[in-house]
C-alpha positions in Angstrom: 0.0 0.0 0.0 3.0 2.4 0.8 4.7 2.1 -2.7 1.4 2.7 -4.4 1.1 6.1 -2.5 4.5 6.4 -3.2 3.8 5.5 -6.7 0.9 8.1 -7.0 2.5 11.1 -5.3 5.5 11.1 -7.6 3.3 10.4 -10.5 1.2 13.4 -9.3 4.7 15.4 -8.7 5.8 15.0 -12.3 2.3 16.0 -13.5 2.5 19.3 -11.6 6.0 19.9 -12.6 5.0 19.8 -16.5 2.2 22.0 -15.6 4.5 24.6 -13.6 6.9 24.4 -16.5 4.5 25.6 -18.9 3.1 22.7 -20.4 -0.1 23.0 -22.6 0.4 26.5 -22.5 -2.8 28.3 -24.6 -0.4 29.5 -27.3 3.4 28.8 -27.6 5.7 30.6 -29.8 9.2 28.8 -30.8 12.3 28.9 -32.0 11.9 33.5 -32.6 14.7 35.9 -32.2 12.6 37.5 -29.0 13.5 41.3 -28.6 12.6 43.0 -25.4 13.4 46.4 -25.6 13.7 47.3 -21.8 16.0 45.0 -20.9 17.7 44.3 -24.1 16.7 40.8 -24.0 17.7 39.2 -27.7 17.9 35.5 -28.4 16.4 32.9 -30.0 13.8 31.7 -27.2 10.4 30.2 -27.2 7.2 31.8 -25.4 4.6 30.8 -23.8 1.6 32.4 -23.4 -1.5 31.9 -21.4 -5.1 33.7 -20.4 -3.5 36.8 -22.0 -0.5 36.8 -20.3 3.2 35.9 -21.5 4.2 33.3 -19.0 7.3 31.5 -20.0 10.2 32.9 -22.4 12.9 29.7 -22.2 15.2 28.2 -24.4 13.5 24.8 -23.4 11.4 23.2 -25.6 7.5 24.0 -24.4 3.9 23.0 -26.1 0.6 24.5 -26.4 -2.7 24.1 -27.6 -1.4 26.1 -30.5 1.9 26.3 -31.9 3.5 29.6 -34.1 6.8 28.4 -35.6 8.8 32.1 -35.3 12.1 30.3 -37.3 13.9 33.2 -38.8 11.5 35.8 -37.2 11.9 38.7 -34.6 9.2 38.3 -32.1 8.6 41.6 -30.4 6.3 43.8 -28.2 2.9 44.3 -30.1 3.9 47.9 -32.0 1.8 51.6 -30.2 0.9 54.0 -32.4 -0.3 57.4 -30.3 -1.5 59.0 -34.0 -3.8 57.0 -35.8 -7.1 58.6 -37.2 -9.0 55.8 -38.8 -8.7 53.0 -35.7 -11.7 53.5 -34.8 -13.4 51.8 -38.1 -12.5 48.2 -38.9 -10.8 48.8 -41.7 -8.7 51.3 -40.1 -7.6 48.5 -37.5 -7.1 45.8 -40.3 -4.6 48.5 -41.9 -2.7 48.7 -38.3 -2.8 45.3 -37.5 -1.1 44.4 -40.8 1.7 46.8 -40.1 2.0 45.4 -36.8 0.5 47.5 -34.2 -2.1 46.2 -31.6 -2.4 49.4 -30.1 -3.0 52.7 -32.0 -4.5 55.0 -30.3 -6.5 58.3 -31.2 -4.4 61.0 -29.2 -4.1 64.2 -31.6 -7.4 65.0 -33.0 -8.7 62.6 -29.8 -12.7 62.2 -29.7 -15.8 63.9 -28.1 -18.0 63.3 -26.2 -15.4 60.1 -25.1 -17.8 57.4 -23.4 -19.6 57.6 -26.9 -16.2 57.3 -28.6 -15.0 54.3 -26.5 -18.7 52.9 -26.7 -18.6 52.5 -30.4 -15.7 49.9 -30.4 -16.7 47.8 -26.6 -16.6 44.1 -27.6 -15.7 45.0 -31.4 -12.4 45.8 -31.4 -9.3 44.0 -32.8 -6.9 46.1 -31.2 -6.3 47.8 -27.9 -7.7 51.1 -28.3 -8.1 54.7 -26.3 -8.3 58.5 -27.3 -7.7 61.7 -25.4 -10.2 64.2 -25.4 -10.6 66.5 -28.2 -10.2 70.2 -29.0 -11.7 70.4 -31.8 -14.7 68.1 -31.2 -15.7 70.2 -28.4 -15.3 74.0 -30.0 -16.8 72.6 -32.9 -19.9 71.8 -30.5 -19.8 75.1 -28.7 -19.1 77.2 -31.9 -22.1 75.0 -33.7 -24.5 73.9 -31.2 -26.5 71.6 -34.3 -23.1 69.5 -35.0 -24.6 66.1 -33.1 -21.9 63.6 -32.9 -23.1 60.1 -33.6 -19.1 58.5 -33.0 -17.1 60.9 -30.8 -14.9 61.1 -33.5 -15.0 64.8 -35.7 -12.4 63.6 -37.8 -15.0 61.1 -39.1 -17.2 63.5 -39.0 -15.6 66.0 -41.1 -14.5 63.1 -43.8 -17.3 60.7 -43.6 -20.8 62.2 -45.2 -22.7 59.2 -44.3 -22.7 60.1 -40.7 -25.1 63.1 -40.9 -23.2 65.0 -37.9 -23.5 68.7 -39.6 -20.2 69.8 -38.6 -19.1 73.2 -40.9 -15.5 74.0 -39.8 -16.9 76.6 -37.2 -13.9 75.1 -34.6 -11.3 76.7 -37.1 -12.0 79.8 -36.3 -13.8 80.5 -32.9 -12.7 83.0 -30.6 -14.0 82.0 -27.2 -16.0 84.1 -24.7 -14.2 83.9 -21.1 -18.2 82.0 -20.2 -16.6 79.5 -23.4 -13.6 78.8 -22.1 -15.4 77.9 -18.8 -18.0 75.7 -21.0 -14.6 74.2 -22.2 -13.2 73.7 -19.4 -15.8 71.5 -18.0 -16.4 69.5 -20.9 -12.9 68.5 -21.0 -13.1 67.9 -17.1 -15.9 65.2 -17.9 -14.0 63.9 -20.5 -10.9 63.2 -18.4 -13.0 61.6 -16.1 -14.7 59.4 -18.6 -11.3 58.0 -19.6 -9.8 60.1 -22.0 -6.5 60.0 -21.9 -5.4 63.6 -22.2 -6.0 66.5 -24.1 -5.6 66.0 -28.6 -5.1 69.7 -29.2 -4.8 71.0 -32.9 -4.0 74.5 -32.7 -2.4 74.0 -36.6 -6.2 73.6 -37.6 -7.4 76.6 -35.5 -4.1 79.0 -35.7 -6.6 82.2 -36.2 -8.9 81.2 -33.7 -7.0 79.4 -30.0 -6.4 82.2 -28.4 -3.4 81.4 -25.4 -5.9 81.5 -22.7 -7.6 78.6 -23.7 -4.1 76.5 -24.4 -3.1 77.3 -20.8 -6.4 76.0 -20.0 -5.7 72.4 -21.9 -2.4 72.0 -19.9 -4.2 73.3 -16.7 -6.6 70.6 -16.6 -3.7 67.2 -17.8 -1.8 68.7 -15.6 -4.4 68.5 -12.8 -4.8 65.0 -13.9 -1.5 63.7 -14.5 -2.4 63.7 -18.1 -0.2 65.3 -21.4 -1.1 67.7 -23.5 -0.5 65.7 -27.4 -0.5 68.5 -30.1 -0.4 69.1 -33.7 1.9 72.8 -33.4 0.2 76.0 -34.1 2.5 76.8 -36.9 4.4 74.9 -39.7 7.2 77.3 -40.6 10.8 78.2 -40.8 10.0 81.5 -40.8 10.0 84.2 -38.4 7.4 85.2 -37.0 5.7 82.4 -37.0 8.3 79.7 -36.5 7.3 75.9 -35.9 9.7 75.8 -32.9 7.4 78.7 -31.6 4.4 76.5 -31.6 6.6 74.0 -29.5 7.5 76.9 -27.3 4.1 78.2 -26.5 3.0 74.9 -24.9 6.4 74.2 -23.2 5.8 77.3 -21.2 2.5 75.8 -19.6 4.2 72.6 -18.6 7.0 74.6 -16.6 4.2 76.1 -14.8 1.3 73.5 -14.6 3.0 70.2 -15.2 1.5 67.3 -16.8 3.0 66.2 -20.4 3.4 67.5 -23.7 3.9 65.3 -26.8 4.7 66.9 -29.7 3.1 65.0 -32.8 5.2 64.9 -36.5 7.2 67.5 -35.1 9.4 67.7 -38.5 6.4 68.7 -40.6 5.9 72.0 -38.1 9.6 72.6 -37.8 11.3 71.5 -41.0 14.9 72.6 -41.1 14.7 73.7 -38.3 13.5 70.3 -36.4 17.2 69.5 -34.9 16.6 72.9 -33.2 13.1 71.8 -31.4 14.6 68.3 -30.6 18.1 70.0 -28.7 15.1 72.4 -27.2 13.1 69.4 -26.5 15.9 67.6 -24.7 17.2 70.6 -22.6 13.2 70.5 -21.7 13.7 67.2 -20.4 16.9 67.4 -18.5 14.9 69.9 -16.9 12.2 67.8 -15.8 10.2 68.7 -18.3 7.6 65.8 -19.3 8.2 66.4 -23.3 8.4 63.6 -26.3 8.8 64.0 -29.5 6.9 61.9 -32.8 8.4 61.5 -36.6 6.7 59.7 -39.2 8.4 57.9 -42.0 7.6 60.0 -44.8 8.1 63.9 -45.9 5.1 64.2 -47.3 1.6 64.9 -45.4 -1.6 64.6 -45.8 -4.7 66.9 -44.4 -7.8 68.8 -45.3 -7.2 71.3 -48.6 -8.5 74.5 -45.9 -5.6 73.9 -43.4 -4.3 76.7 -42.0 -1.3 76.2 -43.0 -1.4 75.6 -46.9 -3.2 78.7 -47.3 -0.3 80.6 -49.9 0.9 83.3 -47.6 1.9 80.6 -45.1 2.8 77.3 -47.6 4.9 79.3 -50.3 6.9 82.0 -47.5 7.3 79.5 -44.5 7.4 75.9 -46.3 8.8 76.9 -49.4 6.2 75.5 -51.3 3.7 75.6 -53.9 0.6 74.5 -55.6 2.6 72.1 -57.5 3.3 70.2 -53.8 -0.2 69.3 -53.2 -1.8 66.5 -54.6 -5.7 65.9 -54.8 -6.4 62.3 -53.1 -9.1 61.7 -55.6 -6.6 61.8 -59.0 -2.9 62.1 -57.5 -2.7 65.6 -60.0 -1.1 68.8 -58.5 -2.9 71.6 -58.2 -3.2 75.3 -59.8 -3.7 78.1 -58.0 -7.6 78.3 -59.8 -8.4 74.3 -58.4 -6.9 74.9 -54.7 -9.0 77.9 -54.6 -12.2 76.1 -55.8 -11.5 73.8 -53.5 -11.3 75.4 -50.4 -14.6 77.0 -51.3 -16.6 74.6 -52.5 -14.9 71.2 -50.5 -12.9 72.8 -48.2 -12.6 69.0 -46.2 -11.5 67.3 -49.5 -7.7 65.4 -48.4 -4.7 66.4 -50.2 -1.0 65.1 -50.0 1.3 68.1 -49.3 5.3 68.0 -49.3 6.6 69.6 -46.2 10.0 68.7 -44.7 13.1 67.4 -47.4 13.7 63.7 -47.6 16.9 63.6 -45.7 15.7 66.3 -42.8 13.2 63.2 -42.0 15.2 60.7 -42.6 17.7 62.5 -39.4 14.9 62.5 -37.4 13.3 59.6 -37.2 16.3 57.5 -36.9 17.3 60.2 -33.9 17.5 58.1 -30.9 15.1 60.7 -29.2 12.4 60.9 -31.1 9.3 58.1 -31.1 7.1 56.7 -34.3 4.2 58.1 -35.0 1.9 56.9 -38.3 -0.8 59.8 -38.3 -3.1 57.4 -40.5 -5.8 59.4 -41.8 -8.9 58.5 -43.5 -9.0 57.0 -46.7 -11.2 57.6 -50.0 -12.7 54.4 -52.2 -11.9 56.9 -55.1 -15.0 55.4 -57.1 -18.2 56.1 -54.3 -16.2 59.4 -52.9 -16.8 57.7 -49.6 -14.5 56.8 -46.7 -13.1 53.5 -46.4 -14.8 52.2 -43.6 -16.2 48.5 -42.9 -13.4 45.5 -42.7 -13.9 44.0 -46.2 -13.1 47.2 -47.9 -10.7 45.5 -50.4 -7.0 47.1 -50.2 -6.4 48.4 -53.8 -9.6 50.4 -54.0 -8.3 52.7 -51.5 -6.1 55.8 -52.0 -4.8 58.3 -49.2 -1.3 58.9 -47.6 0.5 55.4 -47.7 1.3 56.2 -43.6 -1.8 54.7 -43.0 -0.6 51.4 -44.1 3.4 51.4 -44.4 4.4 53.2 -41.5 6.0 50.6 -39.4 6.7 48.3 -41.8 8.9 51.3 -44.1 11.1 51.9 -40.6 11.4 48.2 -40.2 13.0 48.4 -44.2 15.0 51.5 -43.7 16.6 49.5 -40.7 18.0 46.8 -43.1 18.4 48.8 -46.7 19.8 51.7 -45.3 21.4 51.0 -41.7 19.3 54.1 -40.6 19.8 52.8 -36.8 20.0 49.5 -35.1 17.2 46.8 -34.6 16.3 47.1 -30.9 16.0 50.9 -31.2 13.8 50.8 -34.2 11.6 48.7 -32.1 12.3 50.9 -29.1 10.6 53.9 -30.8 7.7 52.0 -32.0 6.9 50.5 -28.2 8.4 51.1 -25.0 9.0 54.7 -25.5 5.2 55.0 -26.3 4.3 52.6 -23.3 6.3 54.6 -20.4 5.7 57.4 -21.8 1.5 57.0 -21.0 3.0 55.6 -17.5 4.4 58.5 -16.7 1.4 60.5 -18.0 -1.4 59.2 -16.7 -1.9 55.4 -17.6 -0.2 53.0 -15.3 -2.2 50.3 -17.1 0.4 50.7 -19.7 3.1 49.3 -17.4 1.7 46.0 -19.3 2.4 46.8 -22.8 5.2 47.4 -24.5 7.9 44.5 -23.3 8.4 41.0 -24.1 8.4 39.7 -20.5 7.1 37.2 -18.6 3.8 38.8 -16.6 3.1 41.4 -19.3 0.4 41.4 -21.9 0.8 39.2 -24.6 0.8 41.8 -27.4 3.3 40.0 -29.9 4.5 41.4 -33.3 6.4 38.6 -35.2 7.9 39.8 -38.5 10.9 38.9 -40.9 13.4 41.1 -40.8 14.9 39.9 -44.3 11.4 40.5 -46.0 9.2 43.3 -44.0 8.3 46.0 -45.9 5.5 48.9 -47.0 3.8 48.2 -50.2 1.7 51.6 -49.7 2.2 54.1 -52.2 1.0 57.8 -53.1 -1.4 55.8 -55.2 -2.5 53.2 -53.8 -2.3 54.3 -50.2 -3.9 51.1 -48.3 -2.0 48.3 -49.9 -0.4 46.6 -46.9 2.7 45.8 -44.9 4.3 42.2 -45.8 6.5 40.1 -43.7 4.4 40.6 -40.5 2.9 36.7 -40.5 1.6 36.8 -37.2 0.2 39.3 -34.7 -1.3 38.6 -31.3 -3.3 40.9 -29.6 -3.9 39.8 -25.4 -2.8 36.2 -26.1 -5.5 35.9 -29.4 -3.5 35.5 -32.4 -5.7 37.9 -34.6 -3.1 38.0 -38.2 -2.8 34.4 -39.0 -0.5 33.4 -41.8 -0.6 37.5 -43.6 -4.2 38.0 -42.9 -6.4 39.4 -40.1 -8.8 37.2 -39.0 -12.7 38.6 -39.5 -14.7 38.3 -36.1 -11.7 38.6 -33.6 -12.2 41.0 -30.8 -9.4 40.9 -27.9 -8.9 44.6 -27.9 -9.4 46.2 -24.6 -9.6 49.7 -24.1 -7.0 51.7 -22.9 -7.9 54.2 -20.2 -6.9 56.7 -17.9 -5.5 55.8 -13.9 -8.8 58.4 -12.9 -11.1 55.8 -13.9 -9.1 52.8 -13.1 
């Protein structure tokens, strides 16, 4: 009777042991270069993951229920994007997820009123997802009492007829009452407390009509909160008076005195030249404390509404040194004349153009600049032959034309980091996830403390890509092909790309909220 018990409690033993060594985990990933980019970690490992959670990295073989084979892959923190315009629609997250992000977030243009924006995607989302509260959603509102929301989001608004909001550009140019800025003030109060995870400010959209009162009001209320201020600057310009380092400037000065954070989006397409200026001023701002990143995308070339403050003439020919010849209309991919730009911005005045801004190489400096982060700024695309915005998930690729950054972003660094030796491996990766996810520690979302590593306890959030084939396939005219070479994405433990293509019906996305409502 004593060697049977003796018998059973080593057989149960054993048993427990596989099962503490990871054993049947719910998804194991072998034989990938694993890059963890706060530790440095690199080495071919396997993972194992389970309810969500990376549990086991080990050079030991492991099994699961289901297997990834990562052979000749990098396996790497899920990529976060804090610009992305169009993640809020499915096909805006099919785009992402292709180019390997699992979290883009809305934090420029950011969304209004922000329960309804985080409603919209509850239990439908792919991706992790989260927006701060936005500027322009709300003066639109208070400047135009009949624009009624039905998505929290006025950049879909603005781009999307089929939603029958009503806005008409009245957040461009109002000049708020003191009683306003008060209105304001509470609305963005309620927003921060719904969630939002700071303030999307886009003073370049409203140069004529955000006065400074009601900027030092935005950093006022993050800094209250613990929050960041994320901007697009107030001017793009290597000119004086109106300088883009200015823009920078004017917001700096409200962090010294109210504290909170200030990310500065595509900082090279405000400063131009002049962008290794901001980033020394941007580093001195740091070393003094100062609560201040810094975004680049891939690309020199933008893309916006034809009426942006900036591309009016006075402003894109004297302080971009450009002309009509740099903007393309979306719809044809023609430059413009002086006669169809003006049309345009009375007649469409929300139609999407591609703009040049900063040179080739100025961008090229910056982004591989170890203290700057990657931003995509995806913004809405066009199906070119309804005139509508590319919206629902089946939306096939090649109909679609817009800014290839929607699509390629990632991806393109990824390339850049083996065709032209722009900057090592790990940092590439770096600026396209750790820097993004301490960055929202620091400002105001400890719940980011989870994303952004490869180590065991953190969220399983996996990228897995070839860094002999990834690349952007996007181009200036056909804007939403997407990224190859990124086989396998995995968003909280669910793999969601499978094999080059995201998986219809797949919702592990959770959303990503401030520590107030936590």
């Amino acid at each position: 009777m004593r060697s049977n018990l003796q018998f059973f409690f080593a057989l149960a033993t054993v048993l427990f042991a596989a099962v503490a060594s990871g054993q049947d985990h719910d998804l194991v990933i072998k034989n990938g270069r694993v890059m963890d980019p706060e530790t440095g970690f690199d080495q071919v490992a396997n993972v194992g993951i389970d309810k969500g959670v990376i549990t086991k990295i080990t050079e030991e073989p492991i099994s699961g229920k289901e297997t990834i084979d990562a052979t000749g892959h990098v396996v790497a923190p899920g990529f976060i994007d804090f610009h992305n315009h169009i993640a809020n629609t499915p096909f805006g997250q099919r785009l992402a997820l292709r180019d390997g992000v699992t979290t883009p977030l809305e934090m420029e243009a950011g969304g209004y009123p922000i329960d309804m924006w985080y409603k919209q995607l509850e239990g439908r989302s792919q991706t992790n997802y989260g927006a701060t509260v936005s500027t322009a959603g709300i003066r639109e509102k208070i400047a135009h009492p009949d624009y009624n929301t039905n998505s929290g989001s006025f950049i879909m608004d603005i781009t999307n007829p089929d939603t029958e909001s009503n806005p008409d550009l009245q957040f461009a140019t109002l000049l708020a009452t003191p009683e306003q800025l008060e209105e304001m003030r509470q609305m963005f109060i309620e927003g921060v407390e719904q969630g939002g995870l700071g303030i999307g400010g886009l003073p370049g959209y409203m140069t004529d009509g955000t006065k400074s009162e009601e900027t030092i009001m935005w950093q006022q209320v993050a800094g209250k909160y613990g929050l960041a201020v994320y901007i697009h600057g107030r001017f793009s310009s290597q000119m004086p008076p109106t300088s883009g380092i200015l823009g920078t400037q004017e917001f700096l000065a409200s962090v010294g005195i109210y504290g909170g954070g200030l990310y500065v989006h595509h900082v090279h397409q405000q400063t131009l030249d002049l962008t290794p200026a901001v980033l020394d001023l941007i580093e001195d701002a740091q070393n003094k404390g100062m609560k201040v990143l810094a975004e680049i995308y891939p690309y020199y070339q933008g893309q916006t509404i034809v009426s942006a403050d900036y591309l009016k003439p006075e402003t894109y020919e004297r302080n971009m040194g450009r002309d009509y010849g740099d903007l393309l209309e979306i719809s044809n991919m023609q430059p413009l004349t002086k006669e169809r730009y003006e049309e345009m911005v009375k007649t469409t005045p929300q139609t999407q153009v591609i703009f040049g801004g900063i040179s080739e190489e100025g961008m090229l400096s910056a982004l591989a600049d170890p203290r700057t982060v990657v931003g995509s700024d995806a913004p809405p695309m066009v199906i070119p032959a309804t005139g509508k915005s590319a919206m629902d998930f089946d939306v096939p690729f090649e109909s679609v034309s817009g800014h290839p950054r929607a699509a390629g972003t990632h991806a393109k660094v990824l390339k850049l980091v083996r065709e032209q030796d722009l900057m090592p491996l790990m940092l590439a990766i770096k600026k396209m996830t750790i820097m993004h996810a301490k960055w929202l520690e620091e400002n105001g979302a400890k719940m980011m403390s989870q994303k952004g590593r490869l180590q065991v306890g953190k969220d399983a959030d996996i990228t897995i890509f070839n860094p002999e084939t990834v690349t952007d396939n996007s181009t200036f005219e056909q804007g939403a092909l997407p990224s190859t070479g990124i086989p396998y994405v995995v968003v909280n433990g669910t793999i969601v790309v499978k094999d080059s293509k995201v998986l219809k019906g797949v919702y592990p996305g959770r959303p990503i909220k401030n520590d107030v409502v936590q």
